[in-house]
N, C-alpha and C positions, 0 to 999 in steps of 0.2 A: 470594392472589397465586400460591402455590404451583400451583393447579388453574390456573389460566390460563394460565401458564408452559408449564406440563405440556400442555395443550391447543395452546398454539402449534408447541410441538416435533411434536408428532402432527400437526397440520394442517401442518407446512412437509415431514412424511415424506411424507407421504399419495400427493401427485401424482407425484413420482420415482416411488415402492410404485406405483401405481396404473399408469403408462405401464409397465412393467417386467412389469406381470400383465396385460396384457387380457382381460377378463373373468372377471376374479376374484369366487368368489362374496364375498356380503356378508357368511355367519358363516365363510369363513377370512381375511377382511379383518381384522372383528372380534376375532378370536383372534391373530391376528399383534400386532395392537397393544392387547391386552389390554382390550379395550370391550366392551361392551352392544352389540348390535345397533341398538338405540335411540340410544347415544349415539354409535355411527359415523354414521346417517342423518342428525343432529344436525350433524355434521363437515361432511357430505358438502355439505349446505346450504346451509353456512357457507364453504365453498370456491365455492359457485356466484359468489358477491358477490365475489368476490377478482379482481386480474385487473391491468391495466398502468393507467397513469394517462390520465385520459379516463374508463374506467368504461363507455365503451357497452357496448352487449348484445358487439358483438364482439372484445371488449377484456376479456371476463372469462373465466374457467374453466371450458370445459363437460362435462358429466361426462350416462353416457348409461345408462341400467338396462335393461335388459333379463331379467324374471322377477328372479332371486335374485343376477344378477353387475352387475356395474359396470365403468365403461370410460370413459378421460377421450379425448373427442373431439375437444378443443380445450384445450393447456396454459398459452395465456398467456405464450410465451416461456420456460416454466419448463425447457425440456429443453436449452435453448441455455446456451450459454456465459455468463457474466454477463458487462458491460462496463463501464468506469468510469474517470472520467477521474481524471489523477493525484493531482488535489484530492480529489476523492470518493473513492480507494483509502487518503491519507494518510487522512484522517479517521474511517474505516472503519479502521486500524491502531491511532491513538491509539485508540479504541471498544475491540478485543476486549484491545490489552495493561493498559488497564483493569479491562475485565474480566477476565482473565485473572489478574491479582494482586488481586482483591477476594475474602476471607476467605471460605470456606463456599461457594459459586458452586458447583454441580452440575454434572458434563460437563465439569468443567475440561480435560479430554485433548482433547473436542473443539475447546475454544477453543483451544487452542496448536496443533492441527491445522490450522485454519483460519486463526491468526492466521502460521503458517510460510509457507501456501499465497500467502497475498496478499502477505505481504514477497518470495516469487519474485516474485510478479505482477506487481509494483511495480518492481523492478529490471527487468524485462526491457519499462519505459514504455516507447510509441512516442506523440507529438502523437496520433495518432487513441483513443487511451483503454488501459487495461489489462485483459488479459483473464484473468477468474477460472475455471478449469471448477470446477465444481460434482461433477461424478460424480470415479469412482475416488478416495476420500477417503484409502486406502492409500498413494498416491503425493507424497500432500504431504510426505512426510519424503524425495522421492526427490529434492530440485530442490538448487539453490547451497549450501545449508544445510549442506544432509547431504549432500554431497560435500567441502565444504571441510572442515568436521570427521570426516568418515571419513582424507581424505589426513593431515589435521593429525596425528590420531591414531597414521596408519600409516606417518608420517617421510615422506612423497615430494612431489614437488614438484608446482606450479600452474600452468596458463598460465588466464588467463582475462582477457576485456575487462571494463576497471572503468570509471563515469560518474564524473568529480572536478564536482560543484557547483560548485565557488567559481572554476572555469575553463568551466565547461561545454562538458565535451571529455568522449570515449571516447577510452578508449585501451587498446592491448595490453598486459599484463605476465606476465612469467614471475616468480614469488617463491618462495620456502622458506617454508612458513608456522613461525610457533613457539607460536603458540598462540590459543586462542580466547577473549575477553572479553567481559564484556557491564557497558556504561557507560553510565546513566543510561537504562534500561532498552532499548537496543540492544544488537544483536548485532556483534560487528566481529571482522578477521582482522588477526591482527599477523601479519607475514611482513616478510621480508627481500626488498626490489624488487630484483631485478637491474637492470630500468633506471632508477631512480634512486639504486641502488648506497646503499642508505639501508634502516631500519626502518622502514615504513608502516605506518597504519591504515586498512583499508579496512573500511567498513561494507555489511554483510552485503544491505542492499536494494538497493545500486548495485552488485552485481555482476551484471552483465549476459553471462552467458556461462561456464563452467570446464571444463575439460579436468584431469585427473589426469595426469602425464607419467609416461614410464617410468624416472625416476633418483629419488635419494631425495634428501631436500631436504638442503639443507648452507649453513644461515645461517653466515657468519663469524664468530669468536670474537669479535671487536668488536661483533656486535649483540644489544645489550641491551635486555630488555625494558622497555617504559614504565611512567611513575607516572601513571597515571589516578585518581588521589583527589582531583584538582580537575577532571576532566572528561578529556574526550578529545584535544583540544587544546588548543594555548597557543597563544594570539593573539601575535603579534611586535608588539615597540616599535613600530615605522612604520607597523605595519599600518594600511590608512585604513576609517574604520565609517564608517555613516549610520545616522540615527535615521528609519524608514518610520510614516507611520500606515496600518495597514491598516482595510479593510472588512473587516463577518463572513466574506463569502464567500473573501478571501483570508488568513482566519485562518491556513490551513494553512503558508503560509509558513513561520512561527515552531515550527513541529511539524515541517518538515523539514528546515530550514535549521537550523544550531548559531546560537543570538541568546546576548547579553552581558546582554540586561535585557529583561523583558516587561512593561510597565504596561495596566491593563485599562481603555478610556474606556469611555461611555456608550454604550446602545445598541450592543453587543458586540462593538465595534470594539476594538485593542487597539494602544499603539503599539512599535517595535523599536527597539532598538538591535543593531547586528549587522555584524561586519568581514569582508573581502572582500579579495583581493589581487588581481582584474581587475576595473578600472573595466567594459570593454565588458559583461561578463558581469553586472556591477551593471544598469547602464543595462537588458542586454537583460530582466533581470526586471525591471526597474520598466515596462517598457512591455509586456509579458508580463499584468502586470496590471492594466493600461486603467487604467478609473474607480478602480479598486477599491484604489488606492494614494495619499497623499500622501507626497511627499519635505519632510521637516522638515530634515533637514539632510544632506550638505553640501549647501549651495546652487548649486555647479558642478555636482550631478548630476543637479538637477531641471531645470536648464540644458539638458544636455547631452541630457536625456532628450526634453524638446523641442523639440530642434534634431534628433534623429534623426526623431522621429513629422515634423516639418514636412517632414524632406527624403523621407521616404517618400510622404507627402502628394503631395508636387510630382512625383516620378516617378509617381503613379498618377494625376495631372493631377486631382486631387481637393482642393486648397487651399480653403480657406474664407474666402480673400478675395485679392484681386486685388494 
């Protein structure tokens, strides 16, 4: 497993090395990444077969010799940006902070590298997808992360736009940060909001945006920092839940959303329990995920959720019956 491993990391270096050298010969190929001549040509082969899904002749790797050098003539998209929609960036997140705390795992700097870059990448979702660069791997420590904890560090204050889920709003805030935690294997910023003149937690992949200010932070003697030993928040008495069954594909839900109870049904569906303090904001996720959701309870929401989809219906003169 080891050698295969090893071989994967060398075949995912290869085409980056490869676009970056045109016409690189094949024994300083070889010697770069510590191989046999034999077993680069082996590589190189093996890369031909690789390519976007579809698989045609034009949809794979082409890679082009000439005497002793080598030259990739067609990447496959590999030089582009990656893109990903915010289900596929959550899931790709749970993946590497998995990885990432599995004992003995090789490269580990680069998983937290990697796993830094895509929590920016994720904060800064738009509906059209999330975008990963791939090149300058230097600069993943340069994004939300490590800005909020350099300010943190260095006493001064924030301005940055935060996403709140459970309103599905953006909004502006200026805070004092006081310190930085990590609960339940997230990253979050405790800071003093000046507009909600309160202690918040804001979590580190819905920071969409920060600005370092030029005054230094000055939380009020009254703001004390939180007990996070039963999680991140506390649900209020009134707060009103629903219990969702999700499909596989809208697992992610419960990996981004804070849930109260996860039960795991058949066929890798799973169901939630999970509170909320804006009905509309419920509703708009529930119809956010079409099929791929049942409302178990409360039953006003599965309601309401079908009285929205019909009246959208009707304004697109599209009803399914008369």
């Amino acid at each position: 497993m080891s050698g295969a491993n090893e071989r994967l990391r060398r075949l995912l270096a290869l085409v980056p090395y490869l676009l970056s050298r045109p016409g690189a010969s094949v024994t300083e190929v070889a010697a770069d990444f510590g191989v046999s001549r034999q077993r680069l040509r082996r590589d190189l082969e093996l890369l031909w077969m690789c390519g976007l899904p579809g698989y045609g002749p034009g949809d794979l790797i082409d890679l082009s010799f000439e005497g002793e050098t080598v030259t990739v003539t067609y990447d496959a998209g590999m030089r582009r940006p990656l893109r990903m929609t915010a289900s596929e960036a959550t899931s790709l997140l749970v993946a590497l902070r998995a990885l990432a705390e599995t004992p003995g795992v090789t490269e580990a700097d680069a998983v937290r590298r990697a796993l830094v870059k895509v929590e920016d990448a994720v904060g800064q979702a738009r509906p059209t997808g999330v975008v990963v660069e791939l090149a300058d791997q230097d600069a993943a420590t340069s994004g939300v992360q490590a800005t909020a904890r350099d300010a943190t560090a260095r006493g001064w204050a924030l301005r940055m736009r935060y996403y709140t889920a459970s309103r599905d709003e953006v909004t502006d805030r200026t805070v004092d940060p006081m310190r930085i935690v990590l609960v339940e294997g997230r990253a979050y910023l405790e800071a003093w909001c000046r507009r909600a003149e309160g202690v918040r937690l804001f979590r580190m992949d819905r920071i969409d945006g920060i600005d370092v200010l030029d005054e230094p932070a000055a939380p009020p003697t009254r703001a004390a920092p939180g007990d996070f030993s039963e999680g991140p928040f506390r649900p209020l008495p009134d707060q009103p839940e629903a219990v969702l069954e999700l499909e596989p594909e809208a697992r992610w839900v419960a990996e981004y959303y804070p849930v109260d109870e996860l039960t795991e049904l058949s066929e890798g569906r799973v169901r939630v329990r999970m509170r909320y303090t804006d009905r509309a904001w419920m509703v708009r996720l529930v119809l956010g995920l079409g099929g791929r959701v049942r409302v178990v309870s409360p039953p006003e929401l599965g309601t309401r959720a079908r009285h929205r989809a019909y009246e959208a219906l009707e304004r697109s003169r599209h009803l399914p019956f008369p």
